[in-house]
C-alpha positions in Angstrom: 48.4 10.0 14.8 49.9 7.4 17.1 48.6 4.5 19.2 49.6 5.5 22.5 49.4 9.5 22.7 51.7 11.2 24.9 50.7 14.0 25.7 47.2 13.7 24.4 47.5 14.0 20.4 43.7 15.0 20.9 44.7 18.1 22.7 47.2 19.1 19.9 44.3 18.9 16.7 44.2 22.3 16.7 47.7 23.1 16.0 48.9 20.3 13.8 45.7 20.9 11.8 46.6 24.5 11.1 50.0 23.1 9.2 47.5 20.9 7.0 47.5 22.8 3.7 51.1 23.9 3.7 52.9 20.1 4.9 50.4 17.7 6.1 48.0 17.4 2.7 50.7 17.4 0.1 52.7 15.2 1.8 49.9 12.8 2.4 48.8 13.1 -1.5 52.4 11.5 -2.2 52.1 8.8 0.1 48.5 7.8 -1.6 49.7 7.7 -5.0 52.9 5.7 -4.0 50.5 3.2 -2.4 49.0 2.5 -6.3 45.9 2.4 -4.8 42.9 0.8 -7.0 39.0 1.0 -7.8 37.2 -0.9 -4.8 40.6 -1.6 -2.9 40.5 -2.2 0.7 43.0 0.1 2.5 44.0 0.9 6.3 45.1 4.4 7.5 46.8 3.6 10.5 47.5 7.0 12.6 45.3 8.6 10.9 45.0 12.1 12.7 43.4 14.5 11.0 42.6 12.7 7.5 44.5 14.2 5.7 45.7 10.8 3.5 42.5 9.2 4.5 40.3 11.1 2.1 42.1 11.3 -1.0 42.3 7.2 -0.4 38.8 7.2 -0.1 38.4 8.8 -3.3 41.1 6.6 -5.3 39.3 3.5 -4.2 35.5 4.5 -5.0 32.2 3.6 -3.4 32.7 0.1 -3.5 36.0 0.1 -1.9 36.8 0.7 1.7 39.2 2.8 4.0 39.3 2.4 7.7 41.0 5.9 9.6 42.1 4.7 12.7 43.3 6.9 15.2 43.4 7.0 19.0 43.1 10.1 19.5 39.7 11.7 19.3 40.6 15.4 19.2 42.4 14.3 15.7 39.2 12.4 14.5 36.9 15.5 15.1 38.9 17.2 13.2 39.1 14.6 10.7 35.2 14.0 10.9 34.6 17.6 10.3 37.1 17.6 7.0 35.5 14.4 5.5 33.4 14.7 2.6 30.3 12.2 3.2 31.2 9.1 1.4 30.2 5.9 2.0 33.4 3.8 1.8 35.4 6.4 4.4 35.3 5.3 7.9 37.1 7.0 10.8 37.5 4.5 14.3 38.8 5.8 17.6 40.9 2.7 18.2 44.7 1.5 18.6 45.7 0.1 15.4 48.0 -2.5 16.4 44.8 -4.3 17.9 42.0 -2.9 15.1 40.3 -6.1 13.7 38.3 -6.1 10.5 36.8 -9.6 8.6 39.1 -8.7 5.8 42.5 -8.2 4.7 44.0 -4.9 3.4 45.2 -4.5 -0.3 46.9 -1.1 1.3 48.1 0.0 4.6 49.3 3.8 4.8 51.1 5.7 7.6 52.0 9.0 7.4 54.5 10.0 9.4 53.0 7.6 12.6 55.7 4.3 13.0 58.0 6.2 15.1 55.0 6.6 17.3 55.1 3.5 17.7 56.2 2.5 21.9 57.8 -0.6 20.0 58.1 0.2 16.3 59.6 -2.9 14.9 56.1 -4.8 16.8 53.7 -2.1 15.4 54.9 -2.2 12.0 55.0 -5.5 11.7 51.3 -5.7 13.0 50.3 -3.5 9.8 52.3 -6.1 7.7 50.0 -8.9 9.1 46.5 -6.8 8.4 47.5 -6.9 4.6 46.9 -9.6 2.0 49.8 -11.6 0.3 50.9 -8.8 -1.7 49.2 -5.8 -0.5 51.4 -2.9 -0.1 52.3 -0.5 3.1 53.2 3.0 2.1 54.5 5.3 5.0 56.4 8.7 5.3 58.7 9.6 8.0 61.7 12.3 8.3 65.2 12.0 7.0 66.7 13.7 9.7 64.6 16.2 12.5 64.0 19.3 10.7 62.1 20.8 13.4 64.7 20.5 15.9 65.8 24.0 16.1 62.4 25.5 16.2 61.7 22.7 19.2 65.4 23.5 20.7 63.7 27.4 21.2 60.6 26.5 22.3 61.8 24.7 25.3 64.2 26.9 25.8 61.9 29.5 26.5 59.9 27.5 28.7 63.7 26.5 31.0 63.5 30.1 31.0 59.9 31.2 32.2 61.6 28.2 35.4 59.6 25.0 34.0 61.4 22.0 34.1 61.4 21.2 29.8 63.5 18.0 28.8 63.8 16.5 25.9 61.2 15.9 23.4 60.1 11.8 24.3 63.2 10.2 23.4 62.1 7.0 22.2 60.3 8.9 19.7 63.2 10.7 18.5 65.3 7.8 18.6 63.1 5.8 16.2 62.9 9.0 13.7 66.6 8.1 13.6 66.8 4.7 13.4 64.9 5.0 9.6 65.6 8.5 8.6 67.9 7.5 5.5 66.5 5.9 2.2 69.1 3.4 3.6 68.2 2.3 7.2 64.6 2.8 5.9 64.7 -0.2 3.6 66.8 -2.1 5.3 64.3 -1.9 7.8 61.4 -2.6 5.9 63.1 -5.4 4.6 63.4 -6.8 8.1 59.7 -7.0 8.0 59.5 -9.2 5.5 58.4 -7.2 2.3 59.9 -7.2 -0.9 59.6 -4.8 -4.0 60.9 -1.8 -1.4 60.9 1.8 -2.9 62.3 4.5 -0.8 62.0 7.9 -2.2 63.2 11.3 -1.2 61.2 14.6 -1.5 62.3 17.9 -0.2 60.2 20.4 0.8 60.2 24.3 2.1 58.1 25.2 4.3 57.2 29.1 5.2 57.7 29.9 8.5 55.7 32.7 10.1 55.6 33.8 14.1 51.6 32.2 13.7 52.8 29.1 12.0 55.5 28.6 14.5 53.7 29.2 17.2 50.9 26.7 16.0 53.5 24.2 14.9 54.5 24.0 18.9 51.4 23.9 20.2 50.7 20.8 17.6 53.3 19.3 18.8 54.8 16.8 21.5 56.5 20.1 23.2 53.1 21.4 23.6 52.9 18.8 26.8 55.7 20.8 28.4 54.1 24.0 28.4 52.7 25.5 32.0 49.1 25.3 32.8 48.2 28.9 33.5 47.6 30.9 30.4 49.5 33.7 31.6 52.8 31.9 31.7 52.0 30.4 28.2 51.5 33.8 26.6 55.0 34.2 28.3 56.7 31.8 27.0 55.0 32.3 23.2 56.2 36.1 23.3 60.0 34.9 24.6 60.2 32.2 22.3 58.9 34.5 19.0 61.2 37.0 20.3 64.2 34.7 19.3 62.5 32.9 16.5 64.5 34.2 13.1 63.2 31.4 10.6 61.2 32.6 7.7 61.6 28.9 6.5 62.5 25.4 7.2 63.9 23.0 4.9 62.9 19.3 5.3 63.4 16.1 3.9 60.7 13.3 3.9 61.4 10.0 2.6 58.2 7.8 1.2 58.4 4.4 1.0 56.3 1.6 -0.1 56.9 -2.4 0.2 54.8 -5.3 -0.8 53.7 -8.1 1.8 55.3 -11.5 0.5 53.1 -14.5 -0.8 53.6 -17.3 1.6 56.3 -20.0 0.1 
């Protein structure tokens, strides 16, 4: 899911995963097809988490193609292990991304909702660029705006309240969500890596929102880190924060977007 996990994305499979059918697959099947992936391409999943883009990739490129899941956190390749029908040209690697080596170039990098992840994003980005052939494409998804916020907002309110210290969800993070979270910044940016043929598209989605699925939705998340230690105080802070939970939805914006690496001049 990201290169450098903080807190350990490992420790939050079990959460994010439970959000899989409802956000994480669909979502993932829309960034594959954008990537107009081929018979026997060669494609990179960078943040790969739970494989969720990984293994419809691996199907769309065949058993003489490849796809290389890399991911650093382990928790999120178990679960991803687990998932993955056994074929051949589907490969998971507990590595960071930025520094993952292969003998070949990729005709297809994808990232699902991973760049802002990145601890430099313009640097990681830009390393994905580099891993792909002269006009291979990178495909990614990321948030117009933060949807979540408001069910994050009560979350670590309720943990201010049960007297842990809860600040704000890893800045950096939420300031590179920002800095691409309209079609327009998003191109402009991906322009600024040097690919051409950009596509930025918007999909909206609602998402049901049940006291379970919230609940799981923190613990899959980066608030998850802010939690207490002892179970005790956890269960605490689940019943206060359910107690003023009053979504039965959320409505959320994801913009896909695909660019092609230029031919050198």
């Amino acid at each position: 899911m990201t290169t450098e996990p903080s807190p350990d994305f490992s420790t939050l499979a079990s959460g994010f995963s439970s959000w899989t059918e409802q956000l994480w697959a669909p979502l993932a099947q829309q960034v594959v097809d954008a990537a107009g992936l081929k018979k026997n391409d060669a494609v990179l999943d960078a943040c790969c988490g739970t494989g969720t883009s990984a293994t419809p990739a691996a199907h769309q490129v065949g058993p003489q193609g490849k796809v290389d899941g890399v991911d650093l956190a382990e928790g999120m390749l178990d679960v991803a292990r687990a998932a993955a029908p056994d074929l051949p040209q589907l490969s998971f690697h507990a590595s960071d991304v930025v520094s993952f080596s292969r003998d070949y170039a990729y005709d297809a990098a994808l990232c699902c909702f991973g760049v802002f992840f990145f601890p430099q994003m313009n640097a990681g980005a830009q390393a994905l660029v580099n891993k792909l052939r002269p006009g291979g494409t990178l495909a990614l998804s990321t948030w117009h705006g933060r949807p979540f916020m408001e069910i994050t907002r009560l979350a670590l309110a309720a943990v201010k309240r049960e007297g842990y210290r809860a600040g704000t969800v890893n800045p950096a993070v939420m300031a590179n969500i920002d800095a691409i979270g309209t079609p327009e910044s998003l191109a402009a940016w991906l322009k600024g890596l040097g690919l051409r043929d950009i596509r930025v598209q918007s999909t909206a989605v609602s998402i049901e929102v049940t006291q379970n699925s919230a609940w799981q939705f923190v613990l899959g998340s980066l608030v998850a880190g802010m939690l207490p230690t002892e179970p005790a105080a956890v269960e605490r802070v689940r019943q206060d924060f359910l107690s003023t939970l009053d979504h039965t939805h959320v409505a959320a914006e994801v913009l896909i977007a695909t660019g092609k690496r230029r031919f050198p001049s």
